[in-house]
C-alpha positions as CSV (number, residue, x, y, z in Angstrom):
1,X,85.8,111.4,96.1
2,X,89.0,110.3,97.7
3,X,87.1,109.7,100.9
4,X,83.8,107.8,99.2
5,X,86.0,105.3,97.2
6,X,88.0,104.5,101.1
7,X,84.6,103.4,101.9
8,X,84.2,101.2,98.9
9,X,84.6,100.9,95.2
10,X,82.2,103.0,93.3
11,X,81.1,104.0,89.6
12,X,81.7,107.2,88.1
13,X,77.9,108.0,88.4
14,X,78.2,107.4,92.0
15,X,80.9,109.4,92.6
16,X,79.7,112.4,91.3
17,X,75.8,111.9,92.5
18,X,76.8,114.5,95.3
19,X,78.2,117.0,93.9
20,X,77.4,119.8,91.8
21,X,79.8,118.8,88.7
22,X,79.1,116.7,85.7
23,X,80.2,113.5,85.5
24,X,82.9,114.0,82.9
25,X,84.7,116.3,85.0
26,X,84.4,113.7,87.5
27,X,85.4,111.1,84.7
28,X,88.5,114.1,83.9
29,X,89.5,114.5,87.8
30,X,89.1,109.8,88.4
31,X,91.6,110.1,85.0
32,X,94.5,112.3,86.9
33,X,94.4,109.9,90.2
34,X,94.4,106.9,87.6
35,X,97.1,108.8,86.0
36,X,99.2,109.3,89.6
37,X,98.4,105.9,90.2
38,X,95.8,106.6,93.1
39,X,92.9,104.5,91.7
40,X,92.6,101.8,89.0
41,X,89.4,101.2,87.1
42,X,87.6,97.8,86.4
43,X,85.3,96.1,84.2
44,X,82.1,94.3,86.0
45,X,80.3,93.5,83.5
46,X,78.9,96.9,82.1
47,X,79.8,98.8,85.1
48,X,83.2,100.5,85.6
49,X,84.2,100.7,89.5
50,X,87.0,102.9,90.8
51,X,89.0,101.4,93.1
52,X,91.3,103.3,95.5
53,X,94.5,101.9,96.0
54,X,94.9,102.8,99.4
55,X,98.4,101.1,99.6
56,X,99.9,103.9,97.2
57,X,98.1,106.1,100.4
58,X,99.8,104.5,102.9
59,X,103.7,105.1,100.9
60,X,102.5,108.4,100.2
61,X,101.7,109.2,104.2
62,X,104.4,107.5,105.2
63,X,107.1,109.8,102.7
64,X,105.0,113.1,103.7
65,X,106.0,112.1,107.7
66,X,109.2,111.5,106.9
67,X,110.0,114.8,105.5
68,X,107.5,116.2,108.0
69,X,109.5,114.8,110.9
70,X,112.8,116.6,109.4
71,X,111.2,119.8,109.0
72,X,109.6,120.2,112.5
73,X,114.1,119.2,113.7
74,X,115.0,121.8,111.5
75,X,112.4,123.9,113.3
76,X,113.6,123.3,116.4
77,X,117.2,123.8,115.7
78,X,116.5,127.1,114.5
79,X,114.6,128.1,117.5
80,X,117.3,127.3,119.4
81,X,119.5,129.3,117.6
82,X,117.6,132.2,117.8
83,X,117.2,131.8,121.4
84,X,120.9,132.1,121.9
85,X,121.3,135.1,119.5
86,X,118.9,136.8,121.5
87,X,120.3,135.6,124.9
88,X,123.8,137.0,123.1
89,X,121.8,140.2,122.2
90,X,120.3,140.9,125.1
91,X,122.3,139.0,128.5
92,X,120.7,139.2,131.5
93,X,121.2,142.2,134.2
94,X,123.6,141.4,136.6
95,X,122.5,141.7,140.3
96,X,124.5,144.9,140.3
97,X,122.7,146.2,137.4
98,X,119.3,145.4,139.2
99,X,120.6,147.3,142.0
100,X,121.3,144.1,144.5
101,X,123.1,145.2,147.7
């Protein structure tokens, strides 16, 4: 639904015409992204439109890459630290070791 209304604004009837669910539980799942602020609702005469505010998407993507950006550091910190306990763990053979001349 998320994807139809980035397209364009649409009525409740339109959102759910491909899918195998009624409309009110398309009316019930519109009323949570209302409810998160995701979409807003507005009178045309009798029809309703949802319209996605894609803004709200953008801060949303924005926060998640953030965050995303500080796990993938952490990430690679920690591989680094394991790379050097296992270096620690398990040091290279001397040429000696190896049986060099």
């Amino acid at each position: 639904m998320v994807a139809r209304l980035a397209d364009a604004d649409a009525g409740v009837n339109e959102l759910a015409e491909p899918y195998d669910v009624s409309v009110q539980a398309v009316s019930k799942h519109l009323k949570v992204l209302e409810e998160a602020g995701l979409v807003t609702r507005t009178r045309e005469a009798q029809r309703r439109p949802v319209h996605l505010e894609a803004e709200v998407f953008d801060l949303m993507t924005k926060w998640i890459e953030r965050y995303r950006r500080q796990a993938e550091e952490r990430y690679r910190r920690l591989d680094d630290v394991l790379a050097e306990m296992d270096t620690e763990q398990n040091p290279a053979p001397t040429d000696r070791e190896r049986g060099a001349s």
